[in-house]
VOPAGU-2260 file (C-alpha; in pm, 1 decimal, decimal comma):
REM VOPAGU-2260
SITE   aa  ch    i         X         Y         Z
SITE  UNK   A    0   -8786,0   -2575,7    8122,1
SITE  UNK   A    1   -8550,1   -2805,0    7907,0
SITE  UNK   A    2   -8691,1   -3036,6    7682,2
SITE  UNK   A    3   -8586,3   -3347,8    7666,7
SITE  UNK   A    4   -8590,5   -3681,4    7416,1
SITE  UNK   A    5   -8494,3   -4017,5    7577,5
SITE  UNK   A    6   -8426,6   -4265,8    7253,8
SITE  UNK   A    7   -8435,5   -4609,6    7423,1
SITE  UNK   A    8   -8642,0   -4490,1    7755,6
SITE  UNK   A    9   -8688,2   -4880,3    7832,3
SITE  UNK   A   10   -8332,1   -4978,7    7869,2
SITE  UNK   A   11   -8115,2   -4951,5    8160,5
SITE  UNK   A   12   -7935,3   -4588,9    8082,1
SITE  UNK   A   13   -8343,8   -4464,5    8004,1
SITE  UNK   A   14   -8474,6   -4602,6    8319,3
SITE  UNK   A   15   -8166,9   -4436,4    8497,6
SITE  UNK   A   16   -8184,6   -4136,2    8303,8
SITE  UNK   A   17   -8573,8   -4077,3    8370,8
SITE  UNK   A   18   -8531,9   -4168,2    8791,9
SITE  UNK   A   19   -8278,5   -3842,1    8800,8
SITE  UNK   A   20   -8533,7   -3614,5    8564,2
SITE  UNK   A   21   -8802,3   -3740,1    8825,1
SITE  UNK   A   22   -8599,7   -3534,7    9082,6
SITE  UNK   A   23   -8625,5   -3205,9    8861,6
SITE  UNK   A   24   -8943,1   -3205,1    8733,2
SITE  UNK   A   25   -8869,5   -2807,8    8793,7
SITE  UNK   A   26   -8584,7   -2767,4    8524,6
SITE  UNK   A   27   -8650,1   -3028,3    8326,5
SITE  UNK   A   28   -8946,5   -3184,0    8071,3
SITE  UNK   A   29   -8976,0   -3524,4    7926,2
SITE  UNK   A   30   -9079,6   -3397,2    7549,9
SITE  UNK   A   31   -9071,3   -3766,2    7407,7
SITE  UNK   A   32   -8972,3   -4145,9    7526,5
SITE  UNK   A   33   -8936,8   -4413,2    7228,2
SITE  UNK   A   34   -8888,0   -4792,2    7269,2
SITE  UNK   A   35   -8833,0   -5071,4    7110,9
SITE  UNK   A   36   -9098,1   -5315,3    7128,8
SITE  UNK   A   37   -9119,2   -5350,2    7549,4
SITE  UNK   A   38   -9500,1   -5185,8    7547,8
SITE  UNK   A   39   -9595,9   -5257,8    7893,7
SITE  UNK   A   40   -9281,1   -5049,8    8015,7
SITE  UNK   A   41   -9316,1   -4724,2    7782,2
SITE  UNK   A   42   -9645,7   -4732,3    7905,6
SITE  UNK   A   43   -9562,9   -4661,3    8271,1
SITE  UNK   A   44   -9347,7   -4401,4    8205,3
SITE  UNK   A   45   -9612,9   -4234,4    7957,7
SITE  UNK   A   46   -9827,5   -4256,6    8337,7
SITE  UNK   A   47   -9588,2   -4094,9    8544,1
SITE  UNK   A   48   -9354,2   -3872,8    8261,5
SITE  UNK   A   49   -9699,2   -3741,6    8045,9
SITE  UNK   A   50   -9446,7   -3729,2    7736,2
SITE  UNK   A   51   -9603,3   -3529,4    7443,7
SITE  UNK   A   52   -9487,5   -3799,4    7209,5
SITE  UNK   A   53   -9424,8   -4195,6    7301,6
SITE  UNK   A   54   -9254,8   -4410,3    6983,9
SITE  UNK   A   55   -9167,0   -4752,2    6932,7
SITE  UNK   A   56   -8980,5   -4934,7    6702,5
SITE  UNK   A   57   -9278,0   -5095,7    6493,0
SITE  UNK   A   58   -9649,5   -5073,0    6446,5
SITE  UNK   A   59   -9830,3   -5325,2    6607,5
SITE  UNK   A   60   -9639,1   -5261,0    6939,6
SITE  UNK   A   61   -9749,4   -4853,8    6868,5
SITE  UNK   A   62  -10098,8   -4986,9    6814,8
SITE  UNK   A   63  -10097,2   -5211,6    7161,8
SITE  UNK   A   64   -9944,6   -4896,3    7380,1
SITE  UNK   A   65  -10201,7   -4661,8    7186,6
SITE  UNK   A   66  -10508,7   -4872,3    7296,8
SITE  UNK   A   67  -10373,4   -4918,8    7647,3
SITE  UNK   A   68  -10312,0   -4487,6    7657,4
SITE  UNK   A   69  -10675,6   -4477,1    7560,0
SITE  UNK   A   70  -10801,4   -4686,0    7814,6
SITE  UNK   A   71  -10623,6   -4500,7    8084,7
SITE  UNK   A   72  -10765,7   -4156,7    7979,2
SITE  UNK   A   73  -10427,9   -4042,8    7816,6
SITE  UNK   A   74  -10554,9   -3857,4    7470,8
SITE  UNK   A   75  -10297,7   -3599,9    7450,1
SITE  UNK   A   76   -9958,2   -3838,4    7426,0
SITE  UNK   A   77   -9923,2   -3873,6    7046,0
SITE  UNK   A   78   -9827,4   -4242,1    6938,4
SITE  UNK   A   79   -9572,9   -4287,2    6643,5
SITE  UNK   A   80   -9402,9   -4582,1    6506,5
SITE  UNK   A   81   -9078,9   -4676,2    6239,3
SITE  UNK   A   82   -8710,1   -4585,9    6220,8
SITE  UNK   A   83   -8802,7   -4254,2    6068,2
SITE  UNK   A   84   -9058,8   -4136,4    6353,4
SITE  UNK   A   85   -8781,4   -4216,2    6657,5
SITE  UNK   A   86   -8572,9   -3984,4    6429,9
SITE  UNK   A   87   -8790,4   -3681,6    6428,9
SITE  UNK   A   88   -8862,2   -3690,9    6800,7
SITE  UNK   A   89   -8455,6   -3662,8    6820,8
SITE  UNK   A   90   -8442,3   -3293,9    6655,7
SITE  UNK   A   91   -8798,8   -3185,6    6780,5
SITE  UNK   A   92   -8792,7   -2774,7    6771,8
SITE  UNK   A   93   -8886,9   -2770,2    7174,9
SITE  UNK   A   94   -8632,8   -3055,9    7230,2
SITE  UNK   A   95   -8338,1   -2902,1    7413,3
SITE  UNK   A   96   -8158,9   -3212,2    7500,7
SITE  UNK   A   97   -8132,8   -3623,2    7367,7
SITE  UNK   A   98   -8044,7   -3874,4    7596,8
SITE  UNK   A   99   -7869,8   -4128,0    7314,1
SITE  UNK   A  100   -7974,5   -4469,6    7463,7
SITE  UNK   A  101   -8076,2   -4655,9    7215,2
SITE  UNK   A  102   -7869,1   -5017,9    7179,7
SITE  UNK   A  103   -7648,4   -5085,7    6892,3
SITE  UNK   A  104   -7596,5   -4971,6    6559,1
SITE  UNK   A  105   -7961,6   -4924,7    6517,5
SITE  UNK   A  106   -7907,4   -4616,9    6765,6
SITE  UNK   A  107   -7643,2   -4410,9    6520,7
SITE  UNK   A  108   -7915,4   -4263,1    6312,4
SITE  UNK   A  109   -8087,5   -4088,1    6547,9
SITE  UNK   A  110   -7796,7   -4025,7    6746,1
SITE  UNK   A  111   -7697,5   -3853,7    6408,4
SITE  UNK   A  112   -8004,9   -3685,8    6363,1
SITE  UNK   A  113   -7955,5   -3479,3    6720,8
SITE  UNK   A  114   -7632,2   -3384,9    6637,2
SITE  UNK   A  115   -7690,4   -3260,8    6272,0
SITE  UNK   A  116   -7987,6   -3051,3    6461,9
SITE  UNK   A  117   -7708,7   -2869,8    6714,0
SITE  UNK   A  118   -7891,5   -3052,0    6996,7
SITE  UNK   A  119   -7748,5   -3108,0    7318,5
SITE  UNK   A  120   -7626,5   -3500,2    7250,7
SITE  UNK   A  121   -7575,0   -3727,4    7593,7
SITE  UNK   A  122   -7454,1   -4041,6    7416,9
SITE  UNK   A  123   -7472,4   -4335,0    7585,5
SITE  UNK   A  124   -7471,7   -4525,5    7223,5
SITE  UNK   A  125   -7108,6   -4608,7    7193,3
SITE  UNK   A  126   -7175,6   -4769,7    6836,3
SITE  UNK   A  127   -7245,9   -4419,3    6678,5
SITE  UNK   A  128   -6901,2   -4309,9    6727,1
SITE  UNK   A  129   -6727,6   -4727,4    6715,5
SITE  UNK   A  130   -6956,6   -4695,8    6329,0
SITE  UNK   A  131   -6889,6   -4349,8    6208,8
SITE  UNK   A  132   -6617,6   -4151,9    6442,7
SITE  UNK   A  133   -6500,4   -3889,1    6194,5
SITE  UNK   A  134   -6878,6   -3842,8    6031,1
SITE  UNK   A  135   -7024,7   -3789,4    6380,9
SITE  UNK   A  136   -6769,0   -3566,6    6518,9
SITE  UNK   A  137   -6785,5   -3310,6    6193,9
SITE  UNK   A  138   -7157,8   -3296,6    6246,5
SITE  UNK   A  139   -7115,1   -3170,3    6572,8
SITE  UNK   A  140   -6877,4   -2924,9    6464,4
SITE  UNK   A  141   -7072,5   -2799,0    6188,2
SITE  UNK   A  142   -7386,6   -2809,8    6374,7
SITE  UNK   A  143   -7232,0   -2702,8    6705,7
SITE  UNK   A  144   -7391,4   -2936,9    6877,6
SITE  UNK   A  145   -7292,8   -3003,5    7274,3
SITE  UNK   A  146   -7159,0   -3386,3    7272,7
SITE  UNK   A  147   -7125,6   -3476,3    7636,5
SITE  UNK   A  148   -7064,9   -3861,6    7716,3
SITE  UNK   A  149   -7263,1   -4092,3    7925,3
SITE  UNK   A  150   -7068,8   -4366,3    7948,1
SITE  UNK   A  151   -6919,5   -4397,4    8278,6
SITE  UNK   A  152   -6554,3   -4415,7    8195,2
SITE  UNK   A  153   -6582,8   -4108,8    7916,6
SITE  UNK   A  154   -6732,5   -3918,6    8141,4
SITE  UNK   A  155   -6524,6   -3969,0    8402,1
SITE  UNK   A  156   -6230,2   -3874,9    8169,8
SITE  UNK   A  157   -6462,2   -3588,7    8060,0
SITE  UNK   A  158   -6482,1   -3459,9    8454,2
SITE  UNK   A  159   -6079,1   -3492,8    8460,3
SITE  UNK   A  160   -5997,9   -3276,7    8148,1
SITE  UNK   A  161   -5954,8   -2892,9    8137,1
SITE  UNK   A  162   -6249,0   -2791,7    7914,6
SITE  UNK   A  163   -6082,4   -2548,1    7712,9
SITE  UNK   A  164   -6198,0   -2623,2    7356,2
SITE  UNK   A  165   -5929,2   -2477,4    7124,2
SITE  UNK   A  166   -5586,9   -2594,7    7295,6
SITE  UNK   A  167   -5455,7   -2958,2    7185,0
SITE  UNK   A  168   -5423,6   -3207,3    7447,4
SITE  UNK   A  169   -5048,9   -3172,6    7395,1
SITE  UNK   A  170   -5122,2   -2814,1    7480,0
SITE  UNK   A  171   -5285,7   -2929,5    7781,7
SITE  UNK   A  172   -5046,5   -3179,7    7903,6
SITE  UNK   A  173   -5258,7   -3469,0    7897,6
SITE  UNK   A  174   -5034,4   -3754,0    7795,8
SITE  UNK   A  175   -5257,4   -4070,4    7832,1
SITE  UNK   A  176   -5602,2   -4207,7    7900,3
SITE  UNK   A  177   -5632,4   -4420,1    8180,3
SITE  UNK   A  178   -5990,6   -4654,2    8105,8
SITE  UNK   A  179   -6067,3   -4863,0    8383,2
SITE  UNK   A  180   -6267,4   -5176,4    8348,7
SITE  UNK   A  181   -6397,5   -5416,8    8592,4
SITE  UNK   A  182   -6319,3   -5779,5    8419,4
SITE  UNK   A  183   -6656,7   -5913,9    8412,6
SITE  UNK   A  184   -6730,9   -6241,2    8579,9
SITE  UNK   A  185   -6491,1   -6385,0    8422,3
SITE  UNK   A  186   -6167,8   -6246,6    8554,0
SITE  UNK   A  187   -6068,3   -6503,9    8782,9
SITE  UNK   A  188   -6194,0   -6801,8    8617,1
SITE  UNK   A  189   -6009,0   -7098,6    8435,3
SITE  UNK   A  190   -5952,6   -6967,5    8066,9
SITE  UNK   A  191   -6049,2   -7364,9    7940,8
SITE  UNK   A  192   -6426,2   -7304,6    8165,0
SITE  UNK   A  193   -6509,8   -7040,8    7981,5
SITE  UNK   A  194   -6643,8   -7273,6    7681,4
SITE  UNK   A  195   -6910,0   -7389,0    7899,1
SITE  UNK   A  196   -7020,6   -7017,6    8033,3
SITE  UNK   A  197   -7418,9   -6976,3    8021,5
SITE  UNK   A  198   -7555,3   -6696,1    7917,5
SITE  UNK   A  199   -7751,2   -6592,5    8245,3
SITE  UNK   A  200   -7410,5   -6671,5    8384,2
SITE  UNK   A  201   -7244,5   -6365,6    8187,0
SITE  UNK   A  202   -7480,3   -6151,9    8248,5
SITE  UNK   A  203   -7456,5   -6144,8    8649,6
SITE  UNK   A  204   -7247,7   -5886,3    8627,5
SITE  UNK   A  205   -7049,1   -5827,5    8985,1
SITE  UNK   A  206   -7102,9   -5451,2    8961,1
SITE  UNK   A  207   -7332,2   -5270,8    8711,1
SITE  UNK   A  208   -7683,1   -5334,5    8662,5
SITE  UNK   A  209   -7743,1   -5321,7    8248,1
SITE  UNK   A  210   -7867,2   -5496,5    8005,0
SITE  UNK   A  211   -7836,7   -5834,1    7840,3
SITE  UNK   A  212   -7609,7   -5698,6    7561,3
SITE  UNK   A  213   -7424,4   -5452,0    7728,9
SITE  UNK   A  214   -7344,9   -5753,5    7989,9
SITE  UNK   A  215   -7214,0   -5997,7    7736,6
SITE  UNK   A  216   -6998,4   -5718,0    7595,4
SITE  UNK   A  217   -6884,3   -5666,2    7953,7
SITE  UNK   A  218   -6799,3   -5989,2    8010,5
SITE  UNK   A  219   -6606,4   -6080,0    7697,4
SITE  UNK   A  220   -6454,2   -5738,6    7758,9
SITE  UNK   A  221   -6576,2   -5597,2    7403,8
SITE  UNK   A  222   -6776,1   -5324,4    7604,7
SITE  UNK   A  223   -6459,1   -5185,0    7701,8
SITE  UNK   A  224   -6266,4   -5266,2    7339,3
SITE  UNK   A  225   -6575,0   -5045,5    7211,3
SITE  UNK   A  226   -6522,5   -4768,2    7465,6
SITE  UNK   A  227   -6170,5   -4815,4    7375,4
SITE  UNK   A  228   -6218,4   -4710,7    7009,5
SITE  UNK   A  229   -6546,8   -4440,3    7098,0
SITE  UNK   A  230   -6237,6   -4273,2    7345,1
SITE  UNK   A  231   -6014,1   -4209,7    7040,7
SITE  UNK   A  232   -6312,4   -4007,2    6891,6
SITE  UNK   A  233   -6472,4   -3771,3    7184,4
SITE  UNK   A  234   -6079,4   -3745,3    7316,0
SITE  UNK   A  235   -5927,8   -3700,6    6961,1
SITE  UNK   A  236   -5624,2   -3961,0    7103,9
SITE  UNK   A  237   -5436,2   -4221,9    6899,5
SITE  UNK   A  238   -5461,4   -4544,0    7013,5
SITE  UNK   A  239   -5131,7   -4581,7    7175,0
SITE  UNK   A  240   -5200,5   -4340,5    7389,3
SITE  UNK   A  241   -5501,4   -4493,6    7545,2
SITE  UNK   A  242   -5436,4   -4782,9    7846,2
SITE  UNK   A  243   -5694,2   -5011,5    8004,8
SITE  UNK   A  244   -5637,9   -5126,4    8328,7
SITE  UNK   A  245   -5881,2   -5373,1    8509,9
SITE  UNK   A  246   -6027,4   -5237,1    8841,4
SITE  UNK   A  247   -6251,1   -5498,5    8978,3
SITE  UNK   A  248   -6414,0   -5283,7    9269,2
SITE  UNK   A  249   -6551,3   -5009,3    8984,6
SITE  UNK   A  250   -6491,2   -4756,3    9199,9
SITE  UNK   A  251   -6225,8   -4506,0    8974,1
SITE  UNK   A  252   -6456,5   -4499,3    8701,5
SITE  UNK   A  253   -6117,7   -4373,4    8468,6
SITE  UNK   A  254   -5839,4   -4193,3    8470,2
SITE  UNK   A  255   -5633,1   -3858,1    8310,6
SITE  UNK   A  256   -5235,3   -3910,6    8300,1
SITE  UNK   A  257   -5030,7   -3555,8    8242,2
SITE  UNK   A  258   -4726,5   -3517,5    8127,3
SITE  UNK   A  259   -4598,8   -3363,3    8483,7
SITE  UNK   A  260   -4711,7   -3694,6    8607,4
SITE  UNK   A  261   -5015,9   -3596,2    8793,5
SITE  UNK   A  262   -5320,3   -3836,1    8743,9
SITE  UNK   A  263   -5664,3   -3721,8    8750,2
SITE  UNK   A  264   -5923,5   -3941,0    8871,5
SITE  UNK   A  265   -6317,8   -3956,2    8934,5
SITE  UNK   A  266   -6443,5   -4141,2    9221,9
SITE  UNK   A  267   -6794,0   -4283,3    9287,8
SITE  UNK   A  268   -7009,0   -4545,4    9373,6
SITE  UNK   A  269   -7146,8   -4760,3    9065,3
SITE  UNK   A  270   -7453,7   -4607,8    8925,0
SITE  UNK   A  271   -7514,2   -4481,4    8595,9
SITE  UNK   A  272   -7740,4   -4204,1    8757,0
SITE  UNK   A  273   -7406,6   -4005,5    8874,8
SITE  UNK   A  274   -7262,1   -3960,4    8465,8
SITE  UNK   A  275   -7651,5   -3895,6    8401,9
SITE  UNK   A  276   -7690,9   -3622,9    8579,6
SITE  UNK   A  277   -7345,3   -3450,4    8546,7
SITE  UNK   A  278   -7451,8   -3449,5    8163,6
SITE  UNK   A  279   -7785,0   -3278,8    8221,2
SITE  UNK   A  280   -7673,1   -3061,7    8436,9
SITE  UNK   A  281   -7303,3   -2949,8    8272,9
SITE  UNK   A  282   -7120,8   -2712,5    8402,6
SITE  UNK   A  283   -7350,3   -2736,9    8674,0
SITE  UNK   A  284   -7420,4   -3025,1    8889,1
SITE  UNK   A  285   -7780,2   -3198,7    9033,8
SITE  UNK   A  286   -7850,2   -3421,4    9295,0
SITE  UNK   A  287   -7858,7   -3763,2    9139,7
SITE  UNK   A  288   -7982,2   -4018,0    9373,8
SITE  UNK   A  289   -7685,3   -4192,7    9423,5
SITE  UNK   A  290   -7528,5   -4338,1    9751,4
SITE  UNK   A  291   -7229,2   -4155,2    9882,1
SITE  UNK   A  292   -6919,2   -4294,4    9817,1
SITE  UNK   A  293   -6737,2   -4450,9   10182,4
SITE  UNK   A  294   -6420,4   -4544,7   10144,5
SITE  UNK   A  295   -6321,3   -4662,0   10446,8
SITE  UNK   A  296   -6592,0   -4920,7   10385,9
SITE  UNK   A  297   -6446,9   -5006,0   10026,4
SITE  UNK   A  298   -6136,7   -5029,3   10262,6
SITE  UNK   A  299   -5888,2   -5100,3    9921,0
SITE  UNK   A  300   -5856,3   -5085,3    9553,9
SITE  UNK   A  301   -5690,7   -5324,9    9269,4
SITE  UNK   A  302   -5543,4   -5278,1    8956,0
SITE  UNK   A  303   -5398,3   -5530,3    8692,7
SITE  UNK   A  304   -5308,8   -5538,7    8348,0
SITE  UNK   A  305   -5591,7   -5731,5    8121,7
SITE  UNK   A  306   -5562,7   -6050,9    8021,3
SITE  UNK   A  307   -5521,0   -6041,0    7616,6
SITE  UNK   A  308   -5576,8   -6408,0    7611,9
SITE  UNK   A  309   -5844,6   -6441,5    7867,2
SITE  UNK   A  310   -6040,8   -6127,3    7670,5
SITE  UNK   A  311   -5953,6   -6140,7    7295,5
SITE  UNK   A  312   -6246,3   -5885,5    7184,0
SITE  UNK   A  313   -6030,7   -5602,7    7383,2
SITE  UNK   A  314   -5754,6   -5739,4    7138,3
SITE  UNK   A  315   -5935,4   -5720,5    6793,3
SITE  UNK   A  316   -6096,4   -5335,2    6897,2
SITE  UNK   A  317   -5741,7   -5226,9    6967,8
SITE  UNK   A  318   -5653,9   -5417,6    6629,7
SITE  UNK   A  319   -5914,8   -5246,9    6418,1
SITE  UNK   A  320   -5893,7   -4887,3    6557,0
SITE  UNK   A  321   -5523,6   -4840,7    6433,1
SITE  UNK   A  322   -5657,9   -5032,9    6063,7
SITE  UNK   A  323   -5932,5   -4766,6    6107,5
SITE  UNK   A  324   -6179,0   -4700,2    5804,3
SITE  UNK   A  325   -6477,2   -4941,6    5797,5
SITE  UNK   A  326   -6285,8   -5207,7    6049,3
SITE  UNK   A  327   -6463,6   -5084,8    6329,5
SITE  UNK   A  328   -6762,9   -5099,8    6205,8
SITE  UNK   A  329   -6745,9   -5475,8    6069,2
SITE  UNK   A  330   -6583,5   -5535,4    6497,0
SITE  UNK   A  331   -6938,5   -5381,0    6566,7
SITE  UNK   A  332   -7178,2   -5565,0    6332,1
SITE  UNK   A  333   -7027,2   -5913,8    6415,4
SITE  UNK   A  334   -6974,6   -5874,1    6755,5
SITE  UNK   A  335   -7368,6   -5793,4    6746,5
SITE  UNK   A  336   -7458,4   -6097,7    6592,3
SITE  UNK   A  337   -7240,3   -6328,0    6740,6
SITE  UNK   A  338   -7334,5   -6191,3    7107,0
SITE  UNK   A  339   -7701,1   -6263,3    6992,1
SITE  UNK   A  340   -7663,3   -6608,9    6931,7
SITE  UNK   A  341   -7452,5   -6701,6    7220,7
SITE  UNK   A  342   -7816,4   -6511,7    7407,0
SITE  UNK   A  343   -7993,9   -6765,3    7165,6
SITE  UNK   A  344   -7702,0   -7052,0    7270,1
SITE  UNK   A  345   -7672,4   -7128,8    6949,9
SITE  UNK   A  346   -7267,7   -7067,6    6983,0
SITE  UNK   A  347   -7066,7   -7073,6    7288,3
SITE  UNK   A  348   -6927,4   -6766,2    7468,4
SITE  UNK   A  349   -6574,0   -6846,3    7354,6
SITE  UNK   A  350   -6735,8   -6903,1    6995,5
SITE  UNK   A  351   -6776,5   -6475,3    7007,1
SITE  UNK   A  352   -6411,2   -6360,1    6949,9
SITE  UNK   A  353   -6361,8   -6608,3    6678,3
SITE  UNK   A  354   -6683,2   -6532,0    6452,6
SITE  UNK   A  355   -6560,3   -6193,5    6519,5
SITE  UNK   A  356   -6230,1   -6209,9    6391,3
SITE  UNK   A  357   -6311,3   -6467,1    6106,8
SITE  UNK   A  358   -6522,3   -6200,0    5974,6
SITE  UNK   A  359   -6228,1   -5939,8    6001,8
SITE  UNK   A  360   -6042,7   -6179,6    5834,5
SITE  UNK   A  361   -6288,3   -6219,7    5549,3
SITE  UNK   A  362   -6446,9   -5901,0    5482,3
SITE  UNK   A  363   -6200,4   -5581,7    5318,0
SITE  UNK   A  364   -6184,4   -5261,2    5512,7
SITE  UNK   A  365   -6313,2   -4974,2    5300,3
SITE  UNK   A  366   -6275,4   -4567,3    5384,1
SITE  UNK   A  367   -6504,2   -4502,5    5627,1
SITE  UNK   A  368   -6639,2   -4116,1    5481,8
SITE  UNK   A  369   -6980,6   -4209,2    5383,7
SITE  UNK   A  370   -7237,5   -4354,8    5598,6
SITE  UNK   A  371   -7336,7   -4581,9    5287,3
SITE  UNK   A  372   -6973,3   -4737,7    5294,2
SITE  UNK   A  373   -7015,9   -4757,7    5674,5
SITE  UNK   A  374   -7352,6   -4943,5    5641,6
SITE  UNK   A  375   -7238,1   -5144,8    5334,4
SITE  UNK   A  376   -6971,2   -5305,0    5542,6
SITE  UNK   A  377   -7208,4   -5334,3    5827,4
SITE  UNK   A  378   -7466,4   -5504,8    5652,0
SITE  UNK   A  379   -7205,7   -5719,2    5492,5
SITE  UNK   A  380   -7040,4   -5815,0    5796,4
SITE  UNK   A  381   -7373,3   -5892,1    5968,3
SITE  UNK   A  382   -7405,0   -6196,2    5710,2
SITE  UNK   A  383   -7065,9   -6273,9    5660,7
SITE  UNK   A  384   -7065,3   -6344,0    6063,5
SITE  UNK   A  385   -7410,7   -6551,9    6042,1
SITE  UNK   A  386   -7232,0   -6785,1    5812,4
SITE  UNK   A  387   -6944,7   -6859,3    6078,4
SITE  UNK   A  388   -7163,8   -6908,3    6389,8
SITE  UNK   A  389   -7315,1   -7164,1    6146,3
SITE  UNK   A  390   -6992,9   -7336,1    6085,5
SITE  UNK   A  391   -6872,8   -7328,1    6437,7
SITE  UNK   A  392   -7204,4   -7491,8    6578,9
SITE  UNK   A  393   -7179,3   -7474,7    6976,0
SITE  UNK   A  394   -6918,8   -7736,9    7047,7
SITE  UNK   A  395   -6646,3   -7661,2    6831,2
């Protein structure tokens, strides 16, 4: 049996992730589950997973998901709380496998934590590698940890790629990455509407099924500006050499161009559950759940260029992943809080890209070879952005 952690087993990729282990209960085992403060939730899934260890973020909400585990009869799941505790359920010694699902830079640490302990790492968290690319990727060579992406557009590039470790992709002939996106909402809509976007608007996403976040990012196209950058790292490919191209039926999840000018592609239906289990299951595969793919009912796909000016947050990732250092990580951290107060409507949506790129503006890039530079600029960033979404208000 494989052991297996699931760090954020409450959000969309955990939910996802848990539905294809629920298939396998034969090859796999749900070691631990952690959460962030969604009680009622983890406590299903302690019902039907029986996890040896359930964690969330703080300790009242451990307390509340304790007391409702005793009711039930459930002595023998062991209830932990904190930052540190999520952590230590990442590099347990019968944990085989993390599913890296936690939201945000909060998620790097123990994203960090698996790969340091030569765990098998499916990361779904593309902030660990947009915060600390180089850092991340050295711990899984020194650790030789297995880093296999979740994402649906790395892992489709993943699926298209010879997986022979030691050549170059120059050796390989891989000339370009192809990562398709689907535009959001947004794609047709007047550019001077956008102002007036609500944020239940944003997040009825045409396609994919995710969380509030993740949907905002989507629709402001940062979600792909972040895969964008977390590409350059798991692909080891400059950023010139990486195209996005705006697929609205999310059908070719992404795309391999070689230098014979052959183009690799993966094909499938939109559901997280597909990248899941090709993850748990690499080299092999597992059913997933998923609804074949018809494509005589899809009937036709399209393909345009994105819109720079309709989606400046793909702009400013491309932007700060040729500055490189800490510049991705200040993107990250403002994008964050900026995204959070549009939720709150304290800014509008096209108030985002500019409290992101006044804080570019304002705050110096520094190396990025220490996680206490990386978290410096974070943390900096975080309140350098706070004071622009106060001076922009909502209506300006």
């Amino acid at each position: 049996m494989i052991g297996i952690t699931v760090l954020g087993a409450t959000g969309s990729i955990g939910i996802s992730t848990l539905d294809v282990l629920s298939r396998h209960k034969d090859k796999y085992k749900v070691i631990a589950i952690t959460a962030n403060k969604q009680v009622d939730k983890l406590f299903a899934q302690c019902q039907q997973h029986l996890p040896e260890y359930a964690v969330m973020a703080d300790a009242d909400s451990a307390q509340k998901l304790q007391d409702k585990l005793i009711a039930r009869g459930l002595y023998d799941i062991t209830v932990l709380s904190g930052a540190t505790e999520i952590e230590k359920v990442a590099v347990l010694e019968r944990v085989d496998y993390v599913m890296a699902a936690i939201v945000g830079a909060i998620g790097l640490m123990p994203a960090l934590a698996a790969a340091a302990a030569g765990k098998r790492v499916l990361l779904a968290n593309k902030e660990a590698l947009v915060l600390s690319g180089q850092i991340f990727i050295d711990k899984v060579k020194e650790s030789k940890a297995v880093l296999l992406p979740i994402d649906s557009e790395h892992n489709a590039i993943f699926q298209c790629m010879p997986h022979l470790t030691n050549e170059s992709n120059a050796e390989l002939g891989i000339s370009k990455i192809l990562l398709t996106a689907s535009g959001g909402p947004f794609r047709n809509s007047e550019i001077d509407t956008l102002h007036y976007v609500t944020p239940a608007q944003a997040c009825a996403h045409p396609n994919w099924d995710m969380g509030r976040k993740i949907s905002i990012d989507s629709a402001t196209m940062m979600n792909k500006g972040l895969e964008v950058i977390e590409a350059r790292w798991l692909f080891d490919v400059a950023a010139d050499d990486i195209d996005v191209v705006v697929h609205p039926q999310s059908i070719i999840h992404s795309l391999v161009e070689y230098v014979d000018g052959s183009v690799l592609a993966q094909l499938g239906n939109p559901d997280m559950r597909t990248p899941i289990a090709h993850a748990l299951a690499w080299p092999n595969r597992i059913e997933s759940g998923v609804t074949r793919l018809n494509l005589a009912k899809i009937a036709h796909l399209d393909f345009q260029e994105p819109d720079y000016m309709r989606f400046p947050c793909l702009r400013l990732a491309f932007d700060c992943l040729r500055i490189g250092g800490t510049s991705t990580a200040i993107l990250n951290a403002a994008n964050e809080v900026a995204v959070a107060e549009f939720l709150d409507e304290t800014i509008s949506f096209t108030n985002i890209p500019k409290v992101i790129e006044a804080t570019l503006e304002e705050l110096s890039v520094d190396q990025a070879d220490t996680l206490e530079k990386i978290m410096s600029s974070d943390e900096q960033a975080r309140h350098i952005a706070m004071e622009h979404v106060k001076r922009l208000g909502f209506n300006k």
